[in-house]
MDTraj code that builds the backbone (N, CA, C; nanometers):
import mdtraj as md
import numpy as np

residues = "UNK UNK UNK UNK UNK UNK UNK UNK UNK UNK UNK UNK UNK UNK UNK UNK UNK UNK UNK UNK UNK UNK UNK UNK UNK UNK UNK UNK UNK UNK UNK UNK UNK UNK UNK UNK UNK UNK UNK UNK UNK UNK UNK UNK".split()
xyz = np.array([
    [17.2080, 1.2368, 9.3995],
    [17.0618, 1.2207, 9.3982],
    [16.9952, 1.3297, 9.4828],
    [17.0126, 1.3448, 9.6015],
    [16.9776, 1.4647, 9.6843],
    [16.9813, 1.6200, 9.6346],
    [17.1065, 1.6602, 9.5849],
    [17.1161, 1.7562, 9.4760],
    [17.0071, 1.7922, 9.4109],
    [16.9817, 1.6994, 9.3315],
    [16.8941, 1.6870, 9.2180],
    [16.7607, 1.7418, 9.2761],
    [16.7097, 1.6674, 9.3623],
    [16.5993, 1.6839, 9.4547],
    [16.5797, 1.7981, 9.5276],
    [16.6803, 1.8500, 9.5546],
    [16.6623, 1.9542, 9.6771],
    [16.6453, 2.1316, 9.5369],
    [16.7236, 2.0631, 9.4085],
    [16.7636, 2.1588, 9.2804],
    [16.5996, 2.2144, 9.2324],
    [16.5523, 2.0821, 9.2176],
    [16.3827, 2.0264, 9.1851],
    [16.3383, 2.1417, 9.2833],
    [16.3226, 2.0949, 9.3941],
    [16.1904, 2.1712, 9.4801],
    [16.2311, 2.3074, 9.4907],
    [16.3746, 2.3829, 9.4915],
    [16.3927, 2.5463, 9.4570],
    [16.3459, 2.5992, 9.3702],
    [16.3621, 2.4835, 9.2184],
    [16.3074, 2.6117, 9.0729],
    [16.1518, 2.5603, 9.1179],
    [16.0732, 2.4647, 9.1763],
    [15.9739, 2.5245, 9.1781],
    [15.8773, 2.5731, 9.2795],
    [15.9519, 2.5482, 9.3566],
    [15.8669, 2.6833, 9.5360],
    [15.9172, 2.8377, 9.4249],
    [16.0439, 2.8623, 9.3261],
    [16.0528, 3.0097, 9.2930],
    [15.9321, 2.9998, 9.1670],
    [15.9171, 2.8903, 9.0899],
    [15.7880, 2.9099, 8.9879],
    [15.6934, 2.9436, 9.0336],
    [15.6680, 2.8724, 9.1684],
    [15.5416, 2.8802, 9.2213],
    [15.4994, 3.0722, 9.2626],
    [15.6443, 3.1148, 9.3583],
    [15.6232, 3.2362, 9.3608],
    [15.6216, 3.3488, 9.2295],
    [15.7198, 3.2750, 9.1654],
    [15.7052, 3.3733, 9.0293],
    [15.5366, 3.4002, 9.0264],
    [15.4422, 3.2588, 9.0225],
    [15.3227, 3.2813, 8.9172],
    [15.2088, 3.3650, 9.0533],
    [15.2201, 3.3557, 9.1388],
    [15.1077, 3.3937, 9.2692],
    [15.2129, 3.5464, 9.2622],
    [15.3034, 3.5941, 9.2193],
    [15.3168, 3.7524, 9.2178],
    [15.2444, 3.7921, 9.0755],
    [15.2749, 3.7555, 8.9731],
    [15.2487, 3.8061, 8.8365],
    [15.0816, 3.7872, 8.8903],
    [15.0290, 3.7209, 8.9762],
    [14.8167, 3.7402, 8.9469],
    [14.8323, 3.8122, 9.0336],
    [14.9197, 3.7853, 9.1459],
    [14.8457, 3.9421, 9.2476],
    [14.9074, 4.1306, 9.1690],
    [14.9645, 4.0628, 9.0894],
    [15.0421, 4.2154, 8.9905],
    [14.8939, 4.2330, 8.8935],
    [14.8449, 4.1416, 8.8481],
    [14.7681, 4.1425, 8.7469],
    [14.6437, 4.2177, 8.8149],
    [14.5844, 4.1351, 8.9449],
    [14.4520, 4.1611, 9.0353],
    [14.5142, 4.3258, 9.0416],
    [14.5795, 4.3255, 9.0946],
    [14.6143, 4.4532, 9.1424],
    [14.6433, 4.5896, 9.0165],
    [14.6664, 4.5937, 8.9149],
    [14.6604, 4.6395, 8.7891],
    [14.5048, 4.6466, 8.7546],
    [14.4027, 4.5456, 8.8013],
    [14.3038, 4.5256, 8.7132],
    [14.2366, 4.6325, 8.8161],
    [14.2605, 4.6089, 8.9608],
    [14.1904, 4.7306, 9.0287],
    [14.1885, 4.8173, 9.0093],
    [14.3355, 4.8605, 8.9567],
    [14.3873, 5.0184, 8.9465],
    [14.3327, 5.0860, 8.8736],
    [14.2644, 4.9791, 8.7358],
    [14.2644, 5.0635, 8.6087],
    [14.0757, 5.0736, 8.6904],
    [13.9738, 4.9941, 8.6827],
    [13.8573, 5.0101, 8.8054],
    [13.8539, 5.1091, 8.8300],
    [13.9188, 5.1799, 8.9565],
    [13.9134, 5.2891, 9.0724],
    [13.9281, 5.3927, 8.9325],
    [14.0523, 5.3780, 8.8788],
    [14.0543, 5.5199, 8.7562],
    [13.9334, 5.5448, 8.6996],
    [13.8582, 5.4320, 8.6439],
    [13.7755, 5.4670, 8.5595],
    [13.6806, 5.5061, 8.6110],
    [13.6567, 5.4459, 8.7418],
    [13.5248, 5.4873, 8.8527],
    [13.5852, 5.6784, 8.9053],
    [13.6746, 5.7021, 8.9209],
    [13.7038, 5.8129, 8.9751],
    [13.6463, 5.8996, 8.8285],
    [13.7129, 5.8999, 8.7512],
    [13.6866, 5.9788, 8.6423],
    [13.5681, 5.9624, 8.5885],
    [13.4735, 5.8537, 8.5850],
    [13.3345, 5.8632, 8.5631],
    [13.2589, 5.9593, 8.6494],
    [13.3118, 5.9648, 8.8069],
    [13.2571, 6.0383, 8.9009],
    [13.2783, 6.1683, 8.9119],
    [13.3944, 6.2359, 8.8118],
    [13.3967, 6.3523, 8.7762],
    [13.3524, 6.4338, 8.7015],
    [13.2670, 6.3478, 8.5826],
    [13.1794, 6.3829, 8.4607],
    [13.0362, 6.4700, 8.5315],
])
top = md.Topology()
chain = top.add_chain()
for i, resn in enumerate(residues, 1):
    res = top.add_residue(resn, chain, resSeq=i)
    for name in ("N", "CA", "C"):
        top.add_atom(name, md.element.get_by_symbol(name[0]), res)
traj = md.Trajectory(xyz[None], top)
């Protein structure tokens, strides 16, 4: 029974981190492409 339980809360404290990296990958992608487009607008 403990197994089971202790099995439980690993896959999801790692889901949990899986999904809070993939939005800060995403936030962070969404900036990147931002700053590009702002840089290169500012070069026109």
């Amino acid at each position: 029974m403990m197994k089971t339980v202790i099995i439980f809360v690993s896959l999801v404290w790692v889901a949990g981190n899986v999904v809070c990296l993939m939005a800060a990958y995403r936030i962070g992608v969404k900036d990147g492409i931002d700053k590009s487009r702002a840089e290169s607008e500012a070069q026109k």
